[in-house]
N, C-alpha and C positions, 0 to 999 in steps of 0.2 A: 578805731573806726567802728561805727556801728554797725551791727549785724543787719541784714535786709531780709526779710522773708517772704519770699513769692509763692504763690497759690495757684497750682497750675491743675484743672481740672481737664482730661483729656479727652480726647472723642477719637475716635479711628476716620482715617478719609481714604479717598482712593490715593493718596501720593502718602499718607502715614504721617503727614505733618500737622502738627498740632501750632491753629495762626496767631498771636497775639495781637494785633495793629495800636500804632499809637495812640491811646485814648485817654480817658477817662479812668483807665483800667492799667494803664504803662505803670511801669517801674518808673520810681523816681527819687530823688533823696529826703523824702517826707519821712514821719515816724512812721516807726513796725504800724500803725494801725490803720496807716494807709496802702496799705499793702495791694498789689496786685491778686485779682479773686473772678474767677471764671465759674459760673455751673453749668453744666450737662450732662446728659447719659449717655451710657456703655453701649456701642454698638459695633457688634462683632465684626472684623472683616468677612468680607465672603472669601468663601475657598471652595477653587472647584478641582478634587480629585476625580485622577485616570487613574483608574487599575489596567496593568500591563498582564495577562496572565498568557503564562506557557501553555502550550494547545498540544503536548508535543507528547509522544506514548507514553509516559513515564507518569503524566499529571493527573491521573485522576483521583486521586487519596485526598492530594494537596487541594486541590479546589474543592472536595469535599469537607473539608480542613475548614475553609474559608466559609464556606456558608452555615459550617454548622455552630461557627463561633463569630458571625457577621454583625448579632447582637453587642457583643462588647465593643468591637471596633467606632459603633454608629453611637453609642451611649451618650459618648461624653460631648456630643455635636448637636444629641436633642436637646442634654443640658443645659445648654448655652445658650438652647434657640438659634445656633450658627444655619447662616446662606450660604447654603453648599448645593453644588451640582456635583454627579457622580457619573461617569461611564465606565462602560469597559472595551479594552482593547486586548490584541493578541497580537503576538510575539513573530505572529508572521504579516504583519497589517504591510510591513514594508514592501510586498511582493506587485504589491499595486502599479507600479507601473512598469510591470516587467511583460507584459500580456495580458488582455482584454480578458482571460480568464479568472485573472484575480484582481477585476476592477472593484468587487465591491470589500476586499480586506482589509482598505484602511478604515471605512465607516465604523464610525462605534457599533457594539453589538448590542441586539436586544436579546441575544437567545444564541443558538446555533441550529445548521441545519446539517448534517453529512451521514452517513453510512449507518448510526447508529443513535442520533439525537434528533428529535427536529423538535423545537422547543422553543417560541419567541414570548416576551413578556409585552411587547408594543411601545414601550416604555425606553425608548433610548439614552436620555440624559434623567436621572435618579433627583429629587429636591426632598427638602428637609417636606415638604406636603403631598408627598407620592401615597396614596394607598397603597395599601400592603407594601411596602416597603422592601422587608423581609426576605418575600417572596419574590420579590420583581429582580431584586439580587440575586436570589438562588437561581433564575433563569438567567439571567443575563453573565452570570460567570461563571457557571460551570457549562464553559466552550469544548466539551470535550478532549478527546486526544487522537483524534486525525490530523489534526499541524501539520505542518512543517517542521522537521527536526533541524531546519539551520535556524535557531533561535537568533535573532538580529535585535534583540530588545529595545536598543538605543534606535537605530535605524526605523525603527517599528513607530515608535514615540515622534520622530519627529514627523513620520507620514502621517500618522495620524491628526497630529493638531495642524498640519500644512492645508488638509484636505478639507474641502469650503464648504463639503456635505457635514459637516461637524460642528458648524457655527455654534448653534445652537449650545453647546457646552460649552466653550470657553467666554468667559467674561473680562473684558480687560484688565478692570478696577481688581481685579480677583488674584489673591493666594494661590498659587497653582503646585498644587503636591502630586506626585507621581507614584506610586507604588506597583515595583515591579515582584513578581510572584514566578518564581523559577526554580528547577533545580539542575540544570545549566549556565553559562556563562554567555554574556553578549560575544558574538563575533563580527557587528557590522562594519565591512569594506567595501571599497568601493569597485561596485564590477560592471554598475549600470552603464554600460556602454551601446551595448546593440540590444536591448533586453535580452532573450531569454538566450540567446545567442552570447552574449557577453557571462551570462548566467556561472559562476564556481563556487563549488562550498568548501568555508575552510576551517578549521581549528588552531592555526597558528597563530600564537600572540606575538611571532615576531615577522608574521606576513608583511611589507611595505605596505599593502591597500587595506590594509586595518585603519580604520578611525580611531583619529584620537579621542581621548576622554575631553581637552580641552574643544574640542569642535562641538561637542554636546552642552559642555559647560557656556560657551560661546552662543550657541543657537538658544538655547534656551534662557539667559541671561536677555537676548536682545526680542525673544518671542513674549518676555513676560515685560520688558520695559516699561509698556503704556501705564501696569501698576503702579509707578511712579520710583521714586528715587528706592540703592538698598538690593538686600536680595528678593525678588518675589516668587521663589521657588524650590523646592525640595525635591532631591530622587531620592525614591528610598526603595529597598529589596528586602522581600522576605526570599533567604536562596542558602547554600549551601557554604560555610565559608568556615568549618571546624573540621578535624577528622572524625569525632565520634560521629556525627550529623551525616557525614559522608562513609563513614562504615555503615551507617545504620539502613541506608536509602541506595547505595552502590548495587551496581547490575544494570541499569540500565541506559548508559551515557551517560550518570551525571558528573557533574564537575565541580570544583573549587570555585568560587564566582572572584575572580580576582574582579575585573573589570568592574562587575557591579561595585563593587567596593571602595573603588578608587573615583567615582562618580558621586556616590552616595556620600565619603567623605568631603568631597570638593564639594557637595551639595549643603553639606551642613544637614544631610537625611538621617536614618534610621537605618540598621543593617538587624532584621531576624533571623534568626537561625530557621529553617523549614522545618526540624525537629522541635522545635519550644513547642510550649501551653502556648495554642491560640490564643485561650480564654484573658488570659494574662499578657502576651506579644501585643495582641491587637487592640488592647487598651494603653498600651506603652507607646502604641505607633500612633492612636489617633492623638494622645497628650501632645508625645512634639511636632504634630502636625499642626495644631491649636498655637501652643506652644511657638513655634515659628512667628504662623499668622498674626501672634498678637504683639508685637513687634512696634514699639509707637516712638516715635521721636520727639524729643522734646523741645521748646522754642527759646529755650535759656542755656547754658552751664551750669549747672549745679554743683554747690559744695555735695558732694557724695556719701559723707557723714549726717550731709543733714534733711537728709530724703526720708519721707514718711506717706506711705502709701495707706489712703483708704478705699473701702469701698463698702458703701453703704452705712457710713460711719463707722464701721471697723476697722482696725490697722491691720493690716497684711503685714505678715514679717517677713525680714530680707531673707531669702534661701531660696535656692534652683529646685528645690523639692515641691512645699507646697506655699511657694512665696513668689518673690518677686525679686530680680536682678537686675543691676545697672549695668550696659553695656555703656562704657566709656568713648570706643571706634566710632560708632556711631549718633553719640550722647542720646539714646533711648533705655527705657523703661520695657523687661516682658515678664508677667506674668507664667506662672507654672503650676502644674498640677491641679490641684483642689480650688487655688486661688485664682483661675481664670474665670473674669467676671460673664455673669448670665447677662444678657439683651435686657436693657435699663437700666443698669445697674449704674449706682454712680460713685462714680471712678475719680479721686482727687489726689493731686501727687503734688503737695509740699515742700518745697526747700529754698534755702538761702542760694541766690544767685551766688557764681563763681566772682561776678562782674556786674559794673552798675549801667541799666539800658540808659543811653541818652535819651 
């Protein structure tokens, strides 16, 4: 039987599917030189990250940490020219509707104000064309350590995107990466009953009114849907989850981050140690955030051996490093590390259909 070679150039859309229609351009059983052949360019998904940071006594090294290594985090997102939106959230954002006192803690922050800070950058939701950038991050996440020490992270996250003051940041068509910054563990259960009245704090992981990790997995699966088919979201922790990390920061409540952990792996996220090289953590976190996002499906089967990625007339080689992998589950094409193509960039994925299109 003859070999068929399809020419598959990709584009990113908001559902991630890449359309063929029957034309002029179909598969058919003509010679190799009538081959199926698409051009366009590379255009990044947008992705809009939430920073979750702990507000809680313990934090303030850690967010220091973050702004002072925020530079490499952001690097590899101007590279690309990626449409990101960024906020920040806190750890106690969930208390919102426990009492009119903590009506305004789910709203993203621009700054903080309490006993010892009062600092706004005006600047609510962060874009790849924010002035000072930078800086507009240094205010907006270093939220102090007046918190709340019952860190509810998960609980936190989903008040936050629920809350209709927040519009403004979330995009449907959008990657939504979460990045939680703690050196405690989530405890959210459920107590909202009579607000503040119903109100208990608890540390047990084998409370009955703990939430499950699948209820977050669950809510945020169905909050990200309108992205279209697939996963359209990541959690990920920078948090405590080694012994030496936890000798080295121990004293003051912190904890093993089980829970983050089990979230972040169901997420397909990133887990950093709060002891690592920022400099280095946070170039690793922005990759598989990218990494994720670029995530494309393809509109054939392909023989697997016979995939040949370019981009920009060069072949990208197959490797999860600085190359390009086939995921089978969902017959897509993602790009990694160095090889995540820039805005324009033209992106052509080659191969012999598994199968002939009628």
């Amino acid at each position: 039987m003859k070999s068929f070679l399809a020419s598959l150039s990709v584009v990113t859309a908001a559902t991630l599917i890449v359309g063929c229609g029957k034309s002029a351009d179909s598969f058919s059983l003509l010679a190799d030189a009538s081959s199926y052949k698409q051009n366009s360019v590379y255009t990044p998904r947008k992705v809009d990250i939430l920073w979750v940071v702990d507000n809680s006594g313990s934090m303030a090294s850690s967010q220091k940490n973050l702004t002072d290594h925020f530079q490499s985090f952001i690097e590899k997102f101007v590279q690309t020219n990626s449409d990101f939106h960024m906020a920040v959230t806190t750890t106690d954002a969930f208390l919102t509707p426990y009492d009119s006192l903590y009506a305004d803690y789910s709203k993203i922050r621009d700054g903080v104000t309490n006993q010892d800070l009062n600092n706004h950058s005006g600047v609510f939701v962060m874009k790849k064309d924010t002035p000072n950038l930078n800086n507009v991050f240094l205010t907006n996440i270093t939220q102090g350590i007046r918190g709340a020490g019952d860190e509810r992270a998960f609980s936190s996250i989903e008040a936050t995107l629920k809350d209709t003051r927040n519009a403004g940041f979330r995009r449907a068509d959008a990657f939504l990466a979460v990045i939680i910054v703690s050196d405690e563990d989530d405890f959210s259960h459920n107590d909202l009953t009579t607000g503040l009245a119903g109100y208990y704090f608890t540390e047990n992981y084998s409370d009955p009114n703990m939430f499950s990790i699948q209820r977050y997995m669950d809510f945020l699966t169905n909050f990200t849907s309108a992205a279209g088919s697939g996963t359209n979201f990541s959690v990920n922790a920078i948090t405590i989850f080694d012994q030496a990390c936890f000798d080295q920061l121990k004293g003051n409540g912190q904890k093993f981050s089980q829970r983050y952990g089990q979230l972040v792996t169901a997420s397909s996220g990133k887990l950093i140690s709060l002891c690592s090289d920022f400099s280095t953590s946070l170039q690793d976190l922005s990759r598989s955030i990218l990494e994720l996002s670029s995530e494309f499906s393809l509109a054939r089967l392909p023989i697997e051996s016979t995939i040949v990625v370019t981009v920009n007339g060069v072949v990208v080689p197959q490797g999860a490093t600085n190359g390009w992998t086939y995921k089978s589950a969902s017959n897509s094409i993602v790009f990694h590390g160095s090889a995540i193509p820039q805005a324009g960039a033209d992106v052509r994925i080659n191969f012999d259909p598994a199968g002939v299109k009628n």
